[in-house]
C-alpha positions in Angstrom: -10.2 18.7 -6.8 -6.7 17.6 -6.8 -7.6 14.0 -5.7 -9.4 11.9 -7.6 -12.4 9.6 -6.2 -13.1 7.4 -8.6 -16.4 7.5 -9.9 -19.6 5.6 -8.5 -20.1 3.1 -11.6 -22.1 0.4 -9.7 -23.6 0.6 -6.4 -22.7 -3.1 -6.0 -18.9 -1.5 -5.6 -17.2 -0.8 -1.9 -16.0 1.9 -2.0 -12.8 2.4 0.9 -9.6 3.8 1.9 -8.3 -0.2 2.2 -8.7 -3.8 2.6 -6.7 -6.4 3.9 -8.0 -10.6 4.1 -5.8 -12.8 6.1 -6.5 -16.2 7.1 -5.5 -17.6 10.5 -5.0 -21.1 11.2 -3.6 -23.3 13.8 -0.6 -25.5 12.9 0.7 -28.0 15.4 -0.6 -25.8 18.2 0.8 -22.4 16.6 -1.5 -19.6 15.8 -0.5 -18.5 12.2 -1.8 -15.7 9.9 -1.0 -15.6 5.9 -2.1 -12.6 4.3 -4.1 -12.8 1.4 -4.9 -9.8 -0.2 -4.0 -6.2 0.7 -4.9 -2.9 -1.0 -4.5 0.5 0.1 -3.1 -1.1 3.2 0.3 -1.7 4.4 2.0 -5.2 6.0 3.3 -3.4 8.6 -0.6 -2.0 9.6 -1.8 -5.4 9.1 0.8 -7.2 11.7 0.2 -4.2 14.0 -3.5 -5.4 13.9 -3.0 -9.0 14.6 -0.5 -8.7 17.2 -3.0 -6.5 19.0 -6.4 -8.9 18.5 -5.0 -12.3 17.4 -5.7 -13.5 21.3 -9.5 -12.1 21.1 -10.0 -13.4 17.5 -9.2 -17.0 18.1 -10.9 -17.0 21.4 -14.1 -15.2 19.7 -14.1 -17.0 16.6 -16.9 -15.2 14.6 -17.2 -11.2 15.4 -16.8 -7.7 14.9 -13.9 -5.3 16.3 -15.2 -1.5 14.7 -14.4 2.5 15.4 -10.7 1.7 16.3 -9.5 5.0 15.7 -5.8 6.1 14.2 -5.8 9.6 13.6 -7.3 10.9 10.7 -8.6 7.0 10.0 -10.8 4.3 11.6 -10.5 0.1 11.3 -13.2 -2.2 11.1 -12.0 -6.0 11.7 -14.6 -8.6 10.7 -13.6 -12.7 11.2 -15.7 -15.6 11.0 -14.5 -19.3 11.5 -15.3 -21.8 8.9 -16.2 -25.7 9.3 -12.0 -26.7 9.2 -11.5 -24.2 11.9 -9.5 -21.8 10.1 -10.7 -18.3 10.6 -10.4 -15.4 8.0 -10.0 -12.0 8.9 -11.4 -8.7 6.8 -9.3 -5.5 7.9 -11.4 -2.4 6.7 -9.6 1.0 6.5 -11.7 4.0 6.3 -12.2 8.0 7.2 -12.8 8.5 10.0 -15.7 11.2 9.5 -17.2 9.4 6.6 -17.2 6.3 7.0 -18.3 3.4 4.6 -21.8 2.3 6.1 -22.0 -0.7 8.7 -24.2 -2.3 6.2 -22.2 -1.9 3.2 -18.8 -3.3 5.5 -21.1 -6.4 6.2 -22.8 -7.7 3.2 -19.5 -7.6 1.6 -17.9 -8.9 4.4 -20.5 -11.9 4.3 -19.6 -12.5 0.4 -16.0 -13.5 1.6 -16.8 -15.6 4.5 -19.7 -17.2 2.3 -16.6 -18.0 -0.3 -14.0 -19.0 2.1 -16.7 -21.4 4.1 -17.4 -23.0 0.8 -13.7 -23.9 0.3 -13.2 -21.4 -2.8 -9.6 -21.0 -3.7 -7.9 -18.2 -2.3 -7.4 -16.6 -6.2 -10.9 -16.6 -6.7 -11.0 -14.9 -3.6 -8.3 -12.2 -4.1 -10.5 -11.5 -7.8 -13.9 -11.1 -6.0 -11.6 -8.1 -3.6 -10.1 -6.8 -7.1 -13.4 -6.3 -8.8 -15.7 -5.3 -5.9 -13.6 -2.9 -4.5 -12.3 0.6 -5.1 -10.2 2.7 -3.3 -9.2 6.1 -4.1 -6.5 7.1 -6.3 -4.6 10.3 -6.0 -3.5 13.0 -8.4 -1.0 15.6 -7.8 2.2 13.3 -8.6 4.8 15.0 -10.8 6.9 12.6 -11.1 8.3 9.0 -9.7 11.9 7.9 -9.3 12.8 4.4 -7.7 16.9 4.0 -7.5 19.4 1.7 -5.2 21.5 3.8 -3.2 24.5 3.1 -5.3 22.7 5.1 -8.0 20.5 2.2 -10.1 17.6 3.9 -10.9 15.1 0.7 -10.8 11.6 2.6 -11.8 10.6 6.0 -13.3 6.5 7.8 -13.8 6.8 11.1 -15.5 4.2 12.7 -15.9 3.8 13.2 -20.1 3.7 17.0 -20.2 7.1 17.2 -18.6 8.9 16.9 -21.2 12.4 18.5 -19.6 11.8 16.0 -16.7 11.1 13.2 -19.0 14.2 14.2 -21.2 16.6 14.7 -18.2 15.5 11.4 -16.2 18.7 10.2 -16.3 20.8 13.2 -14.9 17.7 13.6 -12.6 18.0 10.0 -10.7 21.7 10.7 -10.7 20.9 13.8 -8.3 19.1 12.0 -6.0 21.5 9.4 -5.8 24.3 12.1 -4.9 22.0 13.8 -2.5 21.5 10.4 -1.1 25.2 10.2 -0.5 25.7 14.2 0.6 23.4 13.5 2.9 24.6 10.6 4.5 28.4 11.4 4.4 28.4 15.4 5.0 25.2 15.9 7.3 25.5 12.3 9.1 22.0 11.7 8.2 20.7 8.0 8.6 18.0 6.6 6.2 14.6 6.0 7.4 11.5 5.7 6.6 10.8 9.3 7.1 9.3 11.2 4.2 12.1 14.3 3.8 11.3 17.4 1.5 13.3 19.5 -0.8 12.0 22.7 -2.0 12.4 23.3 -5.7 10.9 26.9 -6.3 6.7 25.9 -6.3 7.2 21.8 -6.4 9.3 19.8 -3.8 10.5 16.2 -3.8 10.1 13.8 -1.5 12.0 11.0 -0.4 11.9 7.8 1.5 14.9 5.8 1.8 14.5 1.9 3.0 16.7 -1.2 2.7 18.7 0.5 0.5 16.2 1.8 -2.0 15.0 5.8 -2.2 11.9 6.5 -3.4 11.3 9.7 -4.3 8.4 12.0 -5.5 8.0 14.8 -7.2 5.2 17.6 -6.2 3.4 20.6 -5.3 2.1 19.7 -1.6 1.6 16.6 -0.1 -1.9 15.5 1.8 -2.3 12.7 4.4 -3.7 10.4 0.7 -0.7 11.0 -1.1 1.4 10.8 1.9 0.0 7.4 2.8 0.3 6.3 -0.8 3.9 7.2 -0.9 4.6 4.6 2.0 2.5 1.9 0.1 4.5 2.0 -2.7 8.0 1.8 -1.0 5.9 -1.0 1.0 5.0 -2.7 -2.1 8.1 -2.4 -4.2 10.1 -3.9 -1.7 7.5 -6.8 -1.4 7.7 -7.5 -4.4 11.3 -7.1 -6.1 13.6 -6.9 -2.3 15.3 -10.4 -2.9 15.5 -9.6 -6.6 17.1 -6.2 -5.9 20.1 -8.4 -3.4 21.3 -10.3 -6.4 20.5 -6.8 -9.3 22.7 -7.4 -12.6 21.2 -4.4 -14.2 18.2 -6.1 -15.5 16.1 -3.7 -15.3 13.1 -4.7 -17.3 11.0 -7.0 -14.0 10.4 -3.9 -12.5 7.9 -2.7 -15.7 4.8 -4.7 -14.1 4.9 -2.1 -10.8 3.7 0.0 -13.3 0.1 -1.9 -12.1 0.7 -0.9 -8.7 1.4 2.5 -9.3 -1.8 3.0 -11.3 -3.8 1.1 -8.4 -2.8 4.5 -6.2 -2.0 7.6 -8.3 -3.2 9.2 -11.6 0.0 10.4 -13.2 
């Protein structure tokens, strides 16, 4: 197999395609949602959800929303209200024709609204999501480059055996960058979010361009996993580094520790 599943270890483990906790409160009248923790799930899913339920969770309280269907995936939202009236919200993400069990979905579910009723602090929440549960993580991946339009290149993951990749990263990012700007200047071709290909004999590259930052990835084919995965991590890069990346010196270094959020999703 070309993806990986990682390996059932401990039955006690849920096993899903993603997970995302917010908690909802109300603040001088105002509805408000923070999120939490998120993995294998995007922000932009997660406020898609909310905008649509928000009005049916706060009036509801305590509850179950299941089998809303995307296309190839199905949510599961599970809330329960605690004593100071804040409510926190479980956002399940799973195949849609295999589904994680009902049961499995609500003992865990249970052991977070058990923790958050009991005042437990958020971290020790976010750890009990980080040990119990594993999501898949996809093989396949050639190769990584994250670069500012101007021609920065930010992050690299080579795989080890390619060596001539590994040796020519440098002259490699550059070509992105310059069919970044061929792109834009001689086709009139906006960035977007968009995954665009470019054929290279059996392997192709793929690239996401967003607030100024292309992502790109090298590979044979993509699937709707590594596809998916390809958004998160343009998602989760600009999460984490976009206000850093406004004021970039050419400190490069800070962006080493998304090498933990590339090994949460791929095996490269």
């Amino acid at each position: 197999m070309e993806d990986y599943q990682n390996p059932k270890l401990d039955l006690d483990l849920l096993r899903i395609l993603g997970i995302g906790l917010i908690k909802m409160s109300e603040i001088n009248n105002n509805t408000q949602f923070k999120e939490i923790f998120r993995k294998g799930i995007d922000t932009s899913l997660i406020k898609n959800v909310m905008k649509k339920y928000m009005k049916k969770i706060v009036k509801k309280k305590n509850g179950i929303y299941s089998f809303i269907n995307l296309k190839n995936y199905r949510i599961s939202i599970y809330f329960n209200e605690n004593q100071r009236g804040n409510i926190l919200i479980v956002i399940y993400l799973d195949e849609k024709d295999n589904p994680t069990s009902f049961k499995d979905l609500f003992f865990f579910s249970k052991k977070l609204f058990d923790a958050f009723g009991s005042s437990t602090p958020n971290s020790d929440i976010v750890s009990l999501c980080e040990v119990n549960i594993i999501i898949p993580r996809a093989r396949g991946i050639e190769a990584i480059f994250i670069l500012g339009t101007s021609g920065s290149c930010y992050f690299s993951r080579i795989k080890k055996n390619r060596k001539k990749i590994i040796e020519n990263e440098t002259h490699i990012a550059g070509f992105i960058s310059a069919l970044f700007s061929f792109s834009q200047e001689f086709l009139n071709q906006e960035p977007g979010t968009t995954l665009k290909e470019i054929i290279f004999g059996n392997e192709r590259l793929y690239t996401i361009t967003k607030d100024n930052v292309i992502f790109a990835y090298l590979l044979k084919k993509k699937n709707s996993l590594r596809k998916r995965y390809m958004h998160l991590i343009a998602n989760d890069f600009l999460d984490e580094f976009k206000d850093y990346i406004k004021n970039f010196k050419g400190q490069i270094s800070l962006f080493n520790k998304f090498e933990n959020t590339i090994d949460q999703y791929f095996i490269i």
